[in-house]
C-alpha positions in Angstrom: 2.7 255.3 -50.8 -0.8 256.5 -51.4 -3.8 254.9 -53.0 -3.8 255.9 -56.6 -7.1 256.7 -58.5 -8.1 253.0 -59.1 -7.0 252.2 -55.3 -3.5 250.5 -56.6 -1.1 251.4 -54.6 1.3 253.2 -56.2 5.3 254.8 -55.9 4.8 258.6 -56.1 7.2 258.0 -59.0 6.2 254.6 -60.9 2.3 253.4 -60.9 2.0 250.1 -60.7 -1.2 248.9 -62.1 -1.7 245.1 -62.2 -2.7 244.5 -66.1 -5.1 241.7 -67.4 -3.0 238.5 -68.5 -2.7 239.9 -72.6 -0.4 236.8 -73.3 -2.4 233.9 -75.5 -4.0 231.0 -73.3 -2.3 228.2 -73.9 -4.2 225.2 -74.2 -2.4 222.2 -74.1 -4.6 218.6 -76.0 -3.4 215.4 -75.4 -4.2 213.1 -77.9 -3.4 209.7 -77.0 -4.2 206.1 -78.2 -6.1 204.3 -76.3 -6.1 200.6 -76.2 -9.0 198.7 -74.6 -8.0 195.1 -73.6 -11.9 193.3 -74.2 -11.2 189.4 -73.5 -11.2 187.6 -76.7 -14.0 185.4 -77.7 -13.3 182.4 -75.4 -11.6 179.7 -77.7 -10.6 176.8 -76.9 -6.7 177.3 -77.2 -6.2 173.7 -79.5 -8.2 170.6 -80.7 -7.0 168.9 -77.6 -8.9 170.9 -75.2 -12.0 171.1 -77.5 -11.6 167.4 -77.3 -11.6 167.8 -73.3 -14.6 170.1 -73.3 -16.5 167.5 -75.1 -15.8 164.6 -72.5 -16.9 167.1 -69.4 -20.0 167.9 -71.5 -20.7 164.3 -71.7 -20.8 163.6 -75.8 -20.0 160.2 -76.6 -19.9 159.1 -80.1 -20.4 155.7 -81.2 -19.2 153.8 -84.1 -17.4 151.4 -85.3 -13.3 150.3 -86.9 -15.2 149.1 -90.0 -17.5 152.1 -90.6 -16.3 154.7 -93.7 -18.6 157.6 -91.7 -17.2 157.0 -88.5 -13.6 156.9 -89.8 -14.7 160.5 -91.3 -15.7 161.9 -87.9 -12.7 161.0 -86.6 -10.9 162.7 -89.2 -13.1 165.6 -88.1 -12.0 165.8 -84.3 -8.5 165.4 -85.3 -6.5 166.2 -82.2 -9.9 166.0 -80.2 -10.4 162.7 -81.0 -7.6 161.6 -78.5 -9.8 162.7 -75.7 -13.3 162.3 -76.9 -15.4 159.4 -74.9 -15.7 157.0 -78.2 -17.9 153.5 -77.8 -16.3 150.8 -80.0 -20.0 149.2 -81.4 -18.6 146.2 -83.1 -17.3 143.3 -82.3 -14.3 141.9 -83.6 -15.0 144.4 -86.8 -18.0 142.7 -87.7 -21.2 144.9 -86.9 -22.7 142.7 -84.2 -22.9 145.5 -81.9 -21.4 145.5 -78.4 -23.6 145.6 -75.4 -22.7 149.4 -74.2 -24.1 149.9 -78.2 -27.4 148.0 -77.6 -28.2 149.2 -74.2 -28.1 152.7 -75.4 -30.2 151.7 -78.8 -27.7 152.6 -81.1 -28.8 151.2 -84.4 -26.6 153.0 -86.8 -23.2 154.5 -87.2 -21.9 157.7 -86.1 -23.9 158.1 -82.9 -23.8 161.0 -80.5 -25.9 160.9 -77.6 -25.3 164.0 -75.3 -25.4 164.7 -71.7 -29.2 165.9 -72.0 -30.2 162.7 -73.5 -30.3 163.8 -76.8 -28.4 162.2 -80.0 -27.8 162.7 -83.3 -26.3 160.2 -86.4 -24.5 160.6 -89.2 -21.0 162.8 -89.0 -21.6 166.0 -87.3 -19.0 169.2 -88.1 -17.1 170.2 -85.3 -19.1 173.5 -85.5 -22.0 171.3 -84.8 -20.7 169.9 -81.7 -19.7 173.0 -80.2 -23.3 174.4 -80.7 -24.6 171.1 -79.1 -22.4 171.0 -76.4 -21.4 174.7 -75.4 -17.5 173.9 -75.8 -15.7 176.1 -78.2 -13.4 175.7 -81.0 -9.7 177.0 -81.5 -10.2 179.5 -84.0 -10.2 178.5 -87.7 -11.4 175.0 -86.7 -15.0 175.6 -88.2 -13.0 175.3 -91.6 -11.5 171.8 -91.2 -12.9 168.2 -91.7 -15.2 166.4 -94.1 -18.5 167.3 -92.1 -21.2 169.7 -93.2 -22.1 172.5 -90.8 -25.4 170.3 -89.4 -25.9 166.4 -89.8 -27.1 164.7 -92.6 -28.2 161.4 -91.5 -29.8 160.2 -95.0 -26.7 160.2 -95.9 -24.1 159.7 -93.7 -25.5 156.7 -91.7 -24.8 152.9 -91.6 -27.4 151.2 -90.5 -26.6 148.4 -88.1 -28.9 145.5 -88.8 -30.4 143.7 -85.8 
């Protein structure tokens, strides 16, 4: 073997001469779907738990058997309704108020005072009382029940007369 004239080595009878890669580059692009899992808005999974979440916040509505309003809001709530902390203002279904009702001034019917001290009358939408109290709703539940989307205490209110 000797050093041929580009310093291959080479057979005195076959040159070998190492050649550039001629074949085409093959590129090889994989395309693939990606799914990103993002948590879902966090709703509550039923009216039940939305009912839950407005106990721990501390809502409590107030009202009364007799009351068309209040009868409304509970329409509202639904499932909810079952766990919300409800105050029972009259007595024997005559609007006398009962003394839970007096000691926290409630002179007309719905009431919600909240855990901040705040309140607000006349039948609230459940969208209303998710904004108020941080709990969420189940999807969809924005849609359901007789209340607007804020209160409308001139004209959803029963006056209790003292």
């Amino acid at each position: 073997m000797t050093a041929g004239p580009l310093g291959y080595a080479h057979r005195s009878e076959v040159s070998v001469i190492p050649r550039p890669r001629s074949s085409p580059l093959l590129v090889v692009v994989v395309l693939a779907s990606v799914t990103v899992l993002t948590p879902a808005p966090a709703h509550a999974v039923t009216m039940d738990a939305f009912g839950l979440c407005l106990k721990e916040k501390g809502a409590t509505f107030y009202g009364a058997s007799w009351c068309p309003h209040c009868r409304n809001q509970r329409a509202t709530l639904g499932d909810a309704m079952s766990h919300v902390k409800y105050v029972e203002c009259s007595v024997d279904g005559h609007g006398g108020g009962a003394s839970a009702c007096t000691s926290a001034n409630v002179n007309s019917y719905p009431t919600w005072i909240f855990a901040d001290g705040s309140r607000a009358s006349g039948e609230l939408s459940v969208a209303h009382l998710a904004s108020k109290t941080g709990c969420t709703l189940p999807q969809g539940a924005e849609r359901v029940g007789y209340a607007p989307e804020a209160p409308r205490p001139h004209a959803k209110i029963i006056e209790v007369p003292k």
